[in-house]
C-alpha positions in Angstrom: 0.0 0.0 0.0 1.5 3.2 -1.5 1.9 6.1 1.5 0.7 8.5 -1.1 -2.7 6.2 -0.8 -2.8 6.5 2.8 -1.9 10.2 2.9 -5.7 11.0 0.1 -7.7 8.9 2.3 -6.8 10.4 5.4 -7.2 14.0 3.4 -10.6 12.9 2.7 -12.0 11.2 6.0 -10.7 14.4 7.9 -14.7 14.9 7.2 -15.3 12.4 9.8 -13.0 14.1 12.0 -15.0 17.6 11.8 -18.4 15.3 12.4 -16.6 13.6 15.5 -15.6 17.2 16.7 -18.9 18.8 16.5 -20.7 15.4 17.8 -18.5 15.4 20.6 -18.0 19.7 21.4 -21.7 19.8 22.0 -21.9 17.5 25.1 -19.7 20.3 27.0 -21.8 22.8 25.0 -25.2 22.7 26.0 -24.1 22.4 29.5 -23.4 26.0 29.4 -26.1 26.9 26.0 -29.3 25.4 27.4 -29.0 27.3 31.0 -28.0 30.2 28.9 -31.0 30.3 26.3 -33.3 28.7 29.0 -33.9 25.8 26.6 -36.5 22.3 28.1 -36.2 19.0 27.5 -37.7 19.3 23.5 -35.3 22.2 23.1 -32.1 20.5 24.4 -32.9 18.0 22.1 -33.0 19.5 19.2 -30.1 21.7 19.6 -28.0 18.5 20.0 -29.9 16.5 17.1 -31.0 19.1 14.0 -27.7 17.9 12.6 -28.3 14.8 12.6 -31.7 15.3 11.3 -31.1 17.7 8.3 -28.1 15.1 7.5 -31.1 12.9 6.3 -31.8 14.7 3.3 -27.9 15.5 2.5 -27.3 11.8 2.8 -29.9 11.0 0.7 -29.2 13.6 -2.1 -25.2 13.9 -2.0 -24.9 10.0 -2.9 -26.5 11.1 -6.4 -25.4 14.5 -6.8 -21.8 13.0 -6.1 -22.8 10.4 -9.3 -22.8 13.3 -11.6 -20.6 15.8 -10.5 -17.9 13.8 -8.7 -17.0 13.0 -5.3 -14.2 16.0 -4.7 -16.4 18.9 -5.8 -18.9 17.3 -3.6 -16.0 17.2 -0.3 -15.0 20.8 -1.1 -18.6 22.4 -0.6 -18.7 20.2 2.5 -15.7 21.6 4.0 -17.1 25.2 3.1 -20.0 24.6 5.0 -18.3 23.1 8.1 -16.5 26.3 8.9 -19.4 28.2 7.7 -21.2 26.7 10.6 -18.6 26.7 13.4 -18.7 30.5 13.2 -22.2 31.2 12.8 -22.6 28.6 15.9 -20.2 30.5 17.4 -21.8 33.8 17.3 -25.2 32.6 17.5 -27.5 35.0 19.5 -30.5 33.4 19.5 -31.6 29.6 20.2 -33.2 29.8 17.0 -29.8 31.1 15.6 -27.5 28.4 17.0 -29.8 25.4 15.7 -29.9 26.7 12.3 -26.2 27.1 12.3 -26.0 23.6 13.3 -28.2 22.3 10.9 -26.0 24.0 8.2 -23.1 21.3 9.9 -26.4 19.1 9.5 -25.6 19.0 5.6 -21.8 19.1 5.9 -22.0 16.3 7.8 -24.2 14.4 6.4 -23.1 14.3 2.3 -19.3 13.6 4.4 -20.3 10.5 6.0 -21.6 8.9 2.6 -19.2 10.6 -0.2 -15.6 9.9 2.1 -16.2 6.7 2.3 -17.4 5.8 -1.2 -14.7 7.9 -2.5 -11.9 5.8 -0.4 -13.3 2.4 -1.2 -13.2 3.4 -5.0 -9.0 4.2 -5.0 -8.6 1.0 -2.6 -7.5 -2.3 -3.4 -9.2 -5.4 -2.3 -6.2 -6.2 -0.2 -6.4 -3.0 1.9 -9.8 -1.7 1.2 -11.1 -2.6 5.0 -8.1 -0.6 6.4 -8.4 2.5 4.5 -12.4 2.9 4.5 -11.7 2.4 8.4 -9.8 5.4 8.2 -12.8 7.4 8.0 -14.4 6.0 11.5 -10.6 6.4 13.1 -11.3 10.3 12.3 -14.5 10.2 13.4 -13.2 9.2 17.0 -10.2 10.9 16.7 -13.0 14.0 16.5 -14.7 13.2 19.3 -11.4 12.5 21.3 -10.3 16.5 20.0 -13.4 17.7 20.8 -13.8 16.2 24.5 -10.1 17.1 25.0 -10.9 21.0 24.4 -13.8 21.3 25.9 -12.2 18.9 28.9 -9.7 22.2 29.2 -12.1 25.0 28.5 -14.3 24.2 31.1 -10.9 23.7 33.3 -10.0 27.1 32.7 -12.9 28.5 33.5 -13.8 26.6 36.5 -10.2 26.9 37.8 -10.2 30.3 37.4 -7.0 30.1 35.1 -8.5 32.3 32.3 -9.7 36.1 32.5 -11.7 35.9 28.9 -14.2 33.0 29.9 -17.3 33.3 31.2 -20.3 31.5 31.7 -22.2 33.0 28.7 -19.0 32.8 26.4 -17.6 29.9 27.0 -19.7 27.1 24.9 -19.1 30.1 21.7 -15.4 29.5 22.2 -16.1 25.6 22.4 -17.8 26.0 19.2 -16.2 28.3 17.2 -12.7 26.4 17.2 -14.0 23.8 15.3 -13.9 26.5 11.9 -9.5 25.9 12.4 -9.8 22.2 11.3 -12.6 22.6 8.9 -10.2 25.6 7.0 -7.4 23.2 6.7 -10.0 20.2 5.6 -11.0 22.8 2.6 -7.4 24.0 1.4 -6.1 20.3 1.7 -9.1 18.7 -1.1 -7.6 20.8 -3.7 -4.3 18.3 -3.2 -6.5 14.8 -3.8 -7.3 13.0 -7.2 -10.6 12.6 -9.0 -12.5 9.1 -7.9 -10.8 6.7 -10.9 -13.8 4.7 -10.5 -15.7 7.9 -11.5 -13.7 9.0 -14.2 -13.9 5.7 -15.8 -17.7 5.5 -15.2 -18.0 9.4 -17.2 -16.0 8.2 -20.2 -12.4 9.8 -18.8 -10.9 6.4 -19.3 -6.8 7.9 -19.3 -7.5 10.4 -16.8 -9.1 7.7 -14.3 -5.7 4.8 -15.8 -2.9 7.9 -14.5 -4.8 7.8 -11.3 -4.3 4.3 -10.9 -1.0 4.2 -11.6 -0.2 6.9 -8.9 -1.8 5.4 -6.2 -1.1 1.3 -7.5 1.6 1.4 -9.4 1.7 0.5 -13.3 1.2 -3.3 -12.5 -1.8 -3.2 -10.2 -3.5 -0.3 -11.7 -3.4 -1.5 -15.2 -5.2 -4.8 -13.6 -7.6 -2.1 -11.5 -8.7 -0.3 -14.8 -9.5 -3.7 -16.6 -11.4 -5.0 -13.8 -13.3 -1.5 -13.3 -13.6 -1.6 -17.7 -15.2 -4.7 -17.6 -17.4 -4.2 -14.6 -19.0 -0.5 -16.5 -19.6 -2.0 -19.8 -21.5 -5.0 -18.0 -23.3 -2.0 -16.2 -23.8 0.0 -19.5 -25.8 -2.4 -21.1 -28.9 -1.8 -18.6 -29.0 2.2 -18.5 -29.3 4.4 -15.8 -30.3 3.6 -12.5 -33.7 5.3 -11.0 -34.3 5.3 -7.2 -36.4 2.3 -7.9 -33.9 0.0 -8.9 -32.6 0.1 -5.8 -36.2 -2.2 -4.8 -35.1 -5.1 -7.4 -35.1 -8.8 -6.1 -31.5 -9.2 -7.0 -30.9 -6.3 -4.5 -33.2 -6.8 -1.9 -30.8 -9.1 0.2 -27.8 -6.7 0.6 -30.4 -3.8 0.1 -31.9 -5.5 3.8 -28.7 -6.3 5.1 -27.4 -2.6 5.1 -30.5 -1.1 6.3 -30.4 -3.9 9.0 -26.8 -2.4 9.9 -27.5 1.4 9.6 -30.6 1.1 12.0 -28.7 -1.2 14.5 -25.5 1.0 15.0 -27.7 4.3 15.8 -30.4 2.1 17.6 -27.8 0.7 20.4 -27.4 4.2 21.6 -24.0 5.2 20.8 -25.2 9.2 19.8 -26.7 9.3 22.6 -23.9 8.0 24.6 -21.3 10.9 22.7 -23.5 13.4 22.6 -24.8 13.8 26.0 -21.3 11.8 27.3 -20.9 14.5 29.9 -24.8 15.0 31.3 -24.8 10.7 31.1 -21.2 11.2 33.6 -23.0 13.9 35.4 -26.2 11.3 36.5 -23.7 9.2 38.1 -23.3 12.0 40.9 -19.3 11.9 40.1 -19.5 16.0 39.7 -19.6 18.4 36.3 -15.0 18.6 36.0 -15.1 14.9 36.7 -17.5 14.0 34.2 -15.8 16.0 31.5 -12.9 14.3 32.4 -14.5 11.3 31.5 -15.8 12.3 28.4 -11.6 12.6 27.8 -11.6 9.0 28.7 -14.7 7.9 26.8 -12.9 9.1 23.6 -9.3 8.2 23.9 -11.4 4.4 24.5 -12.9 4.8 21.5 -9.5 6.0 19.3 -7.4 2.9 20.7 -10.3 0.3 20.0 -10.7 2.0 15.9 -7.1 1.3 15.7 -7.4 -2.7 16.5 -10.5 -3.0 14.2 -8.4 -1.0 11.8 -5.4 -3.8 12.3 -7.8 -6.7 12.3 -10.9 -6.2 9.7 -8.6 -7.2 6.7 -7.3 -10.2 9.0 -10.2 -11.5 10.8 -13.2 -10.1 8.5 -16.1 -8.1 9.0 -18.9 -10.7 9.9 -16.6 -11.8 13.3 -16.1 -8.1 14.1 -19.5 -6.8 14.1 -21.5 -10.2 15.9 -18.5 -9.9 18.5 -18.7 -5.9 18.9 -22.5 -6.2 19.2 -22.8 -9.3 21.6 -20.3 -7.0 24.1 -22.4 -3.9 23.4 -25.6 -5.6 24.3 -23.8 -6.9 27.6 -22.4 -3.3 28.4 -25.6 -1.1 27.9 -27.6 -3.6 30.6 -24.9 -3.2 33.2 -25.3 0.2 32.8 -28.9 -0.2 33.2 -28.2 -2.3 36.2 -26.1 0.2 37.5 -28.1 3.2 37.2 -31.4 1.1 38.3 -29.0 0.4 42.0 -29.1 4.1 42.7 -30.3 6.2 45.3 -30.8 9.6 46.0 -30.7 11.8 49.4 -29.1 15.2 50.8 -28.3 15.2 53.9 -28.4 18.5 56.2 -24.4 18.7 55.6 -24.2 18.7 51.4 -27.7 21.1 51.1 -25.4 23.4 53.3 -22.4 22.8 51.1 -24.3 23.7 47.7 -23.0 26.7 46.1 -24.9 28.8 44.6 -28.4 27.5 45.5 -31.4 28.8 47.3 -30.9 25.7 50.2 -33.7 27.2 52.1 -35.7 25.7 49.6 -34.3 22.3 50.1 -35.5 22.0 53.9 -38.4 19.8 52.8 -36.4 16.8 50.8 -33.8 16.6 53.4 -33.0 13.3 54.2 -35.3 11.4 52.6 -34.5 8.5 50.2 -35.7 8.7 46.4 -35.2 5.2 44.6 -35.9 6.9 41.3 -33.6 9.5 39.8 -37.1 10.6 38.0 -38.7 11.4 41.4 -35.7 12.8 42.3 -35.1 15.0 39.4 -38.6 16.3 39.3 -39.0 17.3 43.2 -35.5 19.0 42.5 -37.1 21.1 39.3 -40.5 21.5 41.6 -38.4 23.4 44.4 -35.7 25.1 42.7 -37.0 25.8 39.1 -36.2 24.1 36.0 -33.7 26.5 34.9 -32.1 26.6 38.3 -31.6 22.9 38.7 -29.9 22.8 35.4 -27.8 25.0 35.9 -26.9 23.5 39.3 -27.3 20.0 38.3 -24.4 18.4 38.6 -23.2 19.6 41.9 -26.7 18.9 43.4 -26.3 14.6 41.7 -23.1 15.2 43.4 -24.4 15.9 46.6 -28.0 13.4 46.3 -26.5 10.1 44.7 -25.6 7.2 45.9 -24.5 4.2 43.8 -21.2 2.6 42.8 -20.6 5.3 39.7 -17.6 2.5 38.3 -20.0 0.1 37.1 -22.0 2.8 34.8 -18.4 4.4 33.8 -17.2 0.2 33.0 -20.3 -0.3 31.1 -20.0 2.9 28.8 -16.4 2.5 28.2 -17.3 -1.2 27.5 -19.8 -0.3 25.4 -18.0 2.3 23.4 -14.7 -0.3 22.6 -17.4 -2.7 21.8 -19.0 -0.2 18.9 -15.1 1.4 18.0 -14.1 -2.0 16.6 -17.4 -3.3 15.0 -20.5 -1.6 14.2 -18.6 1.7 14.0 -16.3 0.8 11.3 -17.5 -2.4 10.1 -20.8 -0.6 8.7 -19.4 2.0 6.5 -16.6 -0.8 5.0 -19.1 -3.0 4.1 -21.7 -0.2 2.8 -19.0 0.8 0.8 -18.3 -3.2 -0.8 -21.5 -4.5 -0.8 -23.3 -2.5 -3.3 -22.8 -2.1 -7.6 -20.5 0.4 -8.3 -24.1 2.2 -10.7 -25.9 2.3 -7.8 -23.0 2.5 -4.7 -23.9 6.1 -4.1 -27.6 6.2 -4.2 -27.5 2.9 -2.5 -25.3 4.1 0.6 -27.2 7.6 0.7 -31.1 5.8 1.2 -28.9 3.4 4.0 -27.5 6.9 5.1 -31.0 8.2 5.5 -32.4 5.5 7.5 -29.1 5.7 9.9 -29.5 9.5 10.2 -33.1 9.3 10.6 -32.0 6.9 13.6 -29.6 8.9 15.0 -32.0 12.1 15.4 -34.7 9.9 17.0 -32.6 8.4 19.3 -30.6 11.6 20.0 -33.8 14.1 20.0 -35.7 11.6 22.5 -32.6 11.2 24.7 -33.2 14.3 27.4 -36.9 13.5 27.4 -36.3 9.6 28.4 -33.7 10.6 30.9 -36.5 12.8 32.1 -39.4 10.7 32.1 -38.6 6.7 32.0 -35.1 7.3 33.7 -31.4 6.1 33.5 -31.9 2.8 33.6 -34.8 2.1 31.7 -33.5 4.0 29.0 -30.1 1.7 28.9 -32.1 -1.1 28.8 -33.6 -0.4 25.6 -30.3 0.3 24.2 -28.8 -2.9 25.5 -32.6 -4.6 24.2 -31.6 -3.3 20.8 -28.6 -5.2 20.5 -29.2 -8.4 21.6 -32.2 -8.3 18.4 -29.6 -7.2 16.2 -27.5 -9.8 17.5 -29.3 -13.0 16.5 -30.6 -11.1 13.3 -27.1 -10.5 11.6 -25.9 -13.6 13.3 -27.9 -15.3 10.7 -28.2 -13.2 7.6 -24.7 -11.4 7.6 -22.3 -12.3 4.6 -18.0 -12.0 4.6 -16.9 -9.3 2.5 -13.1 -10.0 3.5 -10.7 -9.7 0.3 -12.7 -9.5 -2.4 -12.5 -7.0 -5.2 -15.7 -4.8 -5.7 -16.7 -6.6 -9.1 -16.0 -10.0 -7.2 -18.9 -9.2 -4.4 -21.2 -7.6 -6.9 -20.9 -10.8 -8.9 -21.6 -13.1 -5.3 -24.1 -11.2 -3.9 -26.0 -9.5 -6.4 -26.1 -11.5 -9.5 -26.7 -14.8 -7.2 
């Protein structure tokens, strides 16, 4: 594998990084935002998931669009529209402001997560294809790990007292707005990668797409590349263009099922949730706001060491072992964490109402050593007596304070559960979205899958505050962990090996079979 190869494909994934960073800078975010613009439970929600749910519709239309116009055209706007949104977050005056900044990441995001991808898998080789597609989700991680690492010191330096320019309503702006430095470099660096060869072949630029072999195979390999890629299009050309509704064809309907099957499963086992509110999730355990963004450090330096072993072992062991593995653990994580949550108990005693900074503890007199079993009943007597907007701003030190419960078995079951997803569902889905599907169709094909998944995403991510809220810690990690024991047994019997196999080879096995 050329280094040249590597060096394009981690150009190009640096679009997952940017959608790690801003999945991951919100969690310390709208710890800071929601107090700030007085935002509820719907509002919250929405703030952290309009991303994901205007990503839908870029998924579903930048698969095509990047058909006809290319893939790198495609990456450029997306970068564009990354920094775009980091400053207008930044600045954002307005709740109304800040989501439709967001939203405008929404689209970045979302025609990155299906175009980097597709565009990687098309300038791999069979041999390496696995590793460099897994690139993509290493970025990803490496984005959240950036993210939590920043706002892990921002909230340091303001807490600590170290910096004389933060304050509590400026703070999440500067956690925002730094994201607009990566995105900048993200835009000036695409100018440096090659057209898809795939793409060039497939729009009649047969020696423009052979040099681009060349340079990233070599003259053997590429030559053997083009004639495989040659005789796959004029197969292809003989049927015409493909509509939307080819997509629904009995010859596709298997793999069609099996990546739908994937793409609801990896957003349906909770892992937005999990990175997006990492640092309220920390907070519930009663281990204290610095703490818990401490672990959100933790939580994504997991997850960056666990994408590196699936990155070492997919083109060894294969995707099919990965994934049932990753999502038997996952399943196992998410109900300890349910276990643990569902132990806890809640009480303030005379002494920690005394010690609470900065709230009315007068008001407090009434709850004062009695035991609530349910974090619900807890939460909601808090919000009763102080005021919604005064208990979140003061959350964390009052869970502090109230709960007892052994806090390392939630913290071993979301670390668990995070390695689990790094080295399977995380990277295994996008690798085998990006073999299993006809190079006609790979793009349309991965952006419908791509809706579905983002659709996922926002429902899980959007109803996240209000299940906290209303069914409670551990209820709502026992859906997640209920999620993935399904998904187990279902992909445990339907899901093929993609392992070494060129593109043409896979179309030919699972398509034309």
């Amino acid at each position: 594998m050329k280094i040249q190869t590597i060096f394009i494909a981690l150009i190009v994934s640096l679009g997952g990084f940017l959608f790690g960073f801003d999945a991951g800078i919100i969690s310390g975010v709208m710890a800071y935002a929601g107090p700030h613009f007085t935002l509820n439970d719907a509002q919250n929600g929405w703030a952290t998931s309009c991303p994901t749910f205007i990503a839908m519709f870029s998924m579903l239309i930048a698969g095509k669009v990047s058909d006809m116009v290319g893939r790198k055209p495609i990456l450029i706007v997306v970068a564009f529209l990354y920094a775009i949104s980091a400053i207008l977050s930044a600045y954002a005056v307005s709740y109304e402001m800040l989501y439709i900044a967001r939203m405008i990441g929404g689209l970045a995001f979302g025609a990155a997560l299906i175009i980097a991808p597709t565009y990687i898998a098309e300038i791999s080789s069979a041999k390496n294809r696995g590793k460099l597609v897994s690139i993509q989700q290493l970025n990803i991680v490496l984005g959240f790990f950036a993210a939590f690492l920043s706002n892990y010191f921002f909230n340091e330096s303001f807490t600590g007292g170290e910096s004389t320019f933060l304050t509590e309503t400026n703070i999440w702006r500067w956690m925002l707005g730094v994201e607009a430095f990566p995105a900048l470099l993200y835009f000036l660096l695409l100018f440096f990668v090659p057209r898809s060869p795939r793409w060039l072949f497939a729009n009649n630029r047969v020696e423009e797409g052979k040099k681009v072999l060349v340079r990233l195979h070599g003259k053997e390999a590429g030559a053997t590349e083009s004639e495989a890629i040659q005789k796959n299009l004029s197969e292809e050309s003989q049927v015409g263009k493909s509509p939307f509704s080819d997509l629904l064809k009995p010859a596709l309907r298997y793999i069609l099922f099996i990546g739908v099957a994937i793409g609801i499963l990896q957003q349906a086992t909770g892992i937005n949730a999990v990175y997006f509110y990492a640092t309220s999730i920390f907070t519930q355990t009663g281990i204290g706001s610095n703490s818990a963004f401490m672990q959100g450090v933790l939580l994504s330096f997991t997850s960056v060491v666990f994408t590196v072993l699936a990155m070492l072992a997919i083109d060894k062991l294969g995707r099919r072992p990965l994934l049932l593995t990753g999502i038997a653990g996952i399943a196992v994580c998410m109900l300890l964490c349910g276990f643990g949550f569902g132990s806890a108990t809640y009480q303030l005693s005379p002494e920690k109402i005394a010690a609470l900074e900065g709230v009315d503890t007068a008001k407090l007199a009434e709850v004062q050593n009695i035991t609530f079993d349910s974090d619900v009943a807890f939460k909601n007597k808090m919000k009763e007596l102080l005021g919604a907007q005064a208990y979140a701003k003061h959350e964390g030190a009052i869970l502090e304070a109230g709960t007892e419960m052994n806090a390392t078995i939630v913290l071993v079951g979301v670390m668990g559960f995070i390695a689990c997803f790094a080295f399977s569902l995380g990277p295994v889905m996008w690798v085998m979205l990006s073999e299993m599907y006809p190079n006609k169709i790979r793009g349309m094909a991965i952006g419908c899958v791509g809706l579905i998944n983002s659709f996922t995403a926002w429902l899980v991510t959007q109803v996240f505050p209000w299940e906290l809220s209303n069914l409670g810690n551990s209820t709502t990690f026992y859906i997640f962990g209920g999620f993935a024991l399904v998904g187990f047994f279902l992909l445990f019997k339907i899901l093929p090996e993609t392992k070494g196999k060129t593109l043409e080879q896979l179309e030919s096995e699972l398509v034309k079979s």
